[in-house]
C-alpha positions as CSV (number, residue, x, y, z in Angstrom):
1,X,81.1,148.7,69.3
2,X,78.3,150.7,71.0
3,X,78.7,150.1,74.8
4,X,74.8,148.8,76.1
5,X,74.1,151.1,79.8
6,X,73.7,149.0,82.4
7,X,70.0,148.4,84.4
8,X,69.0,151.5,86.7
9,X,67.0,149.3,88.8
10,X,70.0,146.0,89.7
11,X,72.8,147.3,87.9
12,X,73.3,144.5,85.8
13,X,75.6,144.5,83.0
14,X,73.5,142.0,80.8
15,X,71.0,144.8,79.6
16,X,70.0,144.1,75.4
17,X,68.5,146.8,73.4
18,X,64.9,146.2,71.7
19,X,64.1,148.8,69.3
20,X,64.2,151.7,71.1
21,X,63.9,150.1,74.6
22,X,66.8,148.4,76.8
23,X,65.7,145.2,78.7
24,X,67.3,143.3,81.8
25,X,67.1,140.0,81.7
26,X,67.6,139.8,85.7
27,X,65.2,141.9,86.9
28,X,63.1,142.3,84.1
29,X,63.5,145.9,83.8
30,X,62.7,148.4,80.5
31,X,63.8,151.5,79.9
32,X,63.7,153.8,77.0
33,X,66.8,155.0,75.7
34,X,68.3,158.2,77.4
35,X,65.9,158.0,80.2
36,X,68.1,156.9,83.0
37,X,65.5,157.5,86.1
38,X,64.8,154.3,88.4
39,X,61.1,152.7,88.6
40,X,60.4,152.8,92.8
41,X,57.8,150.5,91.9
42,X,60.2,147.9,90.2
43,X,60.7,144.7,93.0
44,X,63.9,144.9,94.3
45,X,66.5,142.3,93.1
46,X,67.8,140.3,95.8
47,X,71.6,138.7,94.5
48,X,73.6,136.2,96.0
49,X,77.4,136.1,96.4
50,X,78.4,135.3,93.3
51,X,75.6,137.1,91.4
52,X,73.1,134.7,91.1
53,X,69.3,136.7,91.3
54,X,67.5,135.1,94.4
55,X,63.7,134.0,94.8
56,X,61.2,133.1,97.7
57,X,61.6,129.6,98.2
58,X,65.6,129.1,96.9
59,X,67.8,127.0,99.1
60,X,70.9,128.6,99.4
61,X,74.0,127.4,100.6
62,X,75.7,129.6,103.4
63,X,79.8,129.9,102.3
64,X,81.7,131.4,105.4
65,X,81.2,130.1,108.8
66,X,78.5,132.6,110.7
67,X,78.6,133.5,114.2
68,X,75.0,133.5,116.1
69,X,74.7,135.8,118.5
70,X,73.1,133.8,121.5
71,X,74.4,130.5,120.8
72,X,76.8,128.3,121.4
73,X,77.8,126.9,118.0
74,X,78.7,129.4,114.7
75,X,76.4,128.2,111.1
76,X,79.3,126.1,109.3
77,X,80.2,127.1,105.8
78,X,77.9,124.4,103.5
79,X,74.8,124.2,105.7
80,X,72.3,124.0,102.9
81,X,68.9,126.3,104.4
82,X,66.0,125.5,101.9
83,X,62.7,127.7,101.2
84,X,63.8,130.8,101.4
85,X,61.7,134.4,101.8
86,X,63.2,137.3,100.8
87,X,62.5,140.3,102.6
88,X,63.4,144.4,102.9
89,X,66.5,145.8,105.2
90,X,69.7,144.8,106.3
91,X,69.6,140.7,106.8
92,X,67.2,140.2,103.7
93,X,66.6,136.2,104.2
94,X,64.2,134.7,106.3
95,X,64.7,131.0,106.9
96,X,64.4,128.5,109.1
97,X,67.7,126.2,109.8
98,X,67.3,122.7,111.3
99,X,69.2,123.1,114.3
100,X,69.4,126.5,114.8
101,X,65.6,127.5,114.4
102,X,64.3,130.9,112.6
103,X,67.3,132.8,111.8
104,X,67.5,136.2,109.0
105,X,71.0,135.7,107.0
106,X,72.3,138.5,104.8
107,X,72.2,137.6,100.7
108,X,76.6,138.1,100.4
109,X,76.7,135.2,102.4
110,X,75.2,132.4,100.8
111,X,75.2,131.2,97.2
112,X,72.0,129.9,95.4
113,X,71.9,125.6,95.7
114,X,71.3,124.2,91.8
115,X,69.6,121.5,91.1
């Protein structure tokens, strides 16, 4: 069985081929086939850390307790932080938590709240 390449833009393993195109299904990403160069205009995909793709206005769940530099109490490991932004650089998320106030978490530590 033919081995599908996986997505130069998020590096997702779920690419499908279309004809002569390959798709992601994450980020939404086509490529022809043999041309392996990366889009710099395609958004940047934002995942959580179990894999799940992120989007302005998620809630998220954070999964390890966080230390805050400046305060006197660490974000426990469930605090659910709702309506989300997504931004560029090291800490990715903007959010505000109740308690805690405007804070910027990094994406591999918090997993996408269903439902």
């Amino acid at each position: 069985m033919n081995e599908l390449p996986k997505c130069p833009s998020c590096d997702s393993g779920l690419t499908y081929q279309d004809g002569a195109q390959f798709i992601c299904p994450e980020c939404g990403h086509e490529w022809a086939a043999g041309e392996a160069t990366v889009d710099n205009d395609a958004p940047v995909v934002h995942k959580d850390a179990v894999g799940n793709v992120l989007a302005d206005g998620d809630s998220v769940t954070i999964t390890k307790d966080l230390k805050v530099k400046g305060a006197s109490s660490a974000l426990k490991a469930g605090t659910k932080v709702r309506n989300i932004r997504l931004v560029e650089g090291d800490h990715n998320i903007d959010c505000k938590i109740d308690g805690f106030g405007p804070m910027k978490l990094k994406s591999e530590f918090v997993r996408k709240a269903h439902g």
